[in-house]
C-alpha positions in Angstrom: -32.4 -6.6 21.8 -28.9 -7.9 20.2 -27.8 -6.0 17.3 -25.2 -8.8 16.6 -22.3 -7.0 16.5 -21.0 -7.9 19.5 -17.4 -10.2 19.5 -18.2 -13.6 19.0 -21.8 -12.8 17.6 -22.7 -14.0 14.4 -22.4 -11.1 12.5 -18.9 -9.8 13.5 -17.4 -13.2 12.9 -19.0 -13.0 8.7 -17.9 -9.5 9.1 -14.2 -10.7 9.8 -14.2 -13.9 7.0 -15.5 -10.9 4.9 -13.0 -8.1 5.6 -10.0 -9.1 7.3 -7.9 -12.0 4.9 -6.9 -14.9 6.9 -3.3 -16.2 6.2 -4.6 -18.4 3.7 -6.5 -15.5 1.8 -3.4 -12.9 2.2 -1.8 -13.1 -1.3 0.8 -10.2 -0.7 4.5 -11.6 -1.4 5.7 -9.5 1.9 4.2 -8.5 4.9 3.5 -4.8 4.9 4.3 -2.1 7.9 1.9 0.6 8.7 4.3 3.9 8.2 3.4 7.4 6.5 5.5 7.7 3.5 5.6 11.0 1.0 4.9 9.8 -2.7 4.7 11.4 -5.8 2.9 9.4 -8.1 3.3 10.2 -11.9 1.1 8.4 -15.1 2.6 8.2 -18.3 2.7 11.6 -20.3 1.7 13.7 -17.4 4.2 16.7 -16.0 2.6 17.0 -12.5 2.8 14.8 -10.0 0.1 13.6 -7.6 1.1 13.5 -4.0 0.4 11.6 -0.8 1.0 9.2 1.3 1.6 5.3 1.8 -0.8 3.6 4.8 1.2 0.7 4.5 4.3 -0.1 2.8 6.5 -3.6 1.9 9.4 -4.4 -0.4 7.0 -5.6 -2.8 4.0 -2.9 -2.8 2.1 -0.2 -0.7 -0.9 1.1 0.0 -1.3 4.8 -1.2 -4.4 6.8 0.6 -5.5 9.4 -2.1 -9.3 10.8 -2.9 -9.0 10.1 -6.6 -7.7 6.6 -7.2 -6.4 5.8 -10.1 -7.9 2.7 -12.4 -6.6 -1.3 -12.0 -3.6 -1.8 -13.9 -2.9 1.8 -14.0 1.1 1.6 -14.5 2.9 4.6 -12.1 6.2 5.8 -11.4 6.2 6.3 -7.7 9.0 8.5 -5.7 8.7 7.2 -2.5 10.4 9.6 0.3 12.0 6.8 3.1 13.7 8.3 5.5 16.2 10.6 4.1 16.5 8.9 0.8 14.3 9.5 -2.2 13.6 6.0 -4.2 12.3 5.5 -7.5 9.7 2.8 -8.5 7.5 1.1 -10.9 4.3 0.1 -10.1 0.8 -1.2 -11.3 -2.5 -0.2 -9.7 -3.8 -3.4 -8.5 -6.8 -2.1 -6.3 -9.2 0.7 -6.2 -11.4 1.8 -3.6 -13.6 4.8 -4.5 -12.2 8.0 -2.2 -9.9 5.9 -0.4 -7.3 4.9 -2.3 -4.9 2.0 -3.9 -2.7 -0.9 -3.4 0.2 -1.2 -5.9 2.3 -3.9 -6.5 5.7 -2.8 -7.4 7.6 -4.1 -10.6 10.6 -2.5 -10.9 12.9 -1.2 -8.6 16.8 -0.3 -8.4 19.2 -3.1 -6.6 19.8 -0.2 -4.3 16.6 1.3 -3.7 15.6 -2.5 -2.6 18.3 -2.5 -0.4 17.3 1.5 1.1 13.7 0.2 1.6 14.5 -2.8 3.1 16.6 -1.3 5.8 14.3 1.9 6.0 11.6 -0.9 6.4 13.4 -3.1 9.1 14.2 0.3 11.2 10.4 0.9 11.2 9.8 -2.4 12.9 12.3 -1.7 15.5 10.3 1.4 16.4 
């Protein structure tokens, strides 16, 4: 009996055009790294933050994994805890999966806080 699941099978190669984005598909301006990063994400007229963490993360977005996902286009301000340096950001929800989380494409970030990420980000892939 073959389930089709196996590598190579029919199934797991539609299951890969479906699910994994071939260079071609990948519409991110940077490649991401996979690293844990403490946020605090905040929406407009609300005192409390809500906290996580980043799955991935890139000089142009991250991936934040959190139960209760906020909406597409949902616009953010995201403290993102790299390292030993606290940075400030701007960001807009651009996906939403239901009890898993969102991607967010940053749009406004401090000349410095660019350059903290991108060397927080470059000693990451040296690890």
């Amino acid at each position: 009996m073959s389930t089709g699941i196996r590598e190579g099978g029919t199934f797991a190669r539609e299951a890969k055009s479906k699910f994994m984005p071939t260079p071609e598909q990948e519409r991110r301006e940077r490649p991401r790294v996979k690293v844990r990063v403490p946020v605090e994400l905040f929406v407009e007229n609300s005192e409390s933050p809500m906290r996580g963490a980043t799955a991935d993360l890139s000089l142009s977005g991250c991936y934040v994994e959190t139960m209760f996902p906020f909406p597409i286009g949902t616009a953010l301000e995201v403290k993102l805890q790299a390292g030993e340096e606290t940075l400030l950001v701007l960001a807009k929800v651009v996906t939403c999966d239901p009890q898993v989380g969102n991607g967010m494409q940053f749009t406004q970030m401090l000349p410095e806080d660019i350059e903290e990420l991108s060397a927080f980000l470059a000693a990451q892939k040296t690890e």
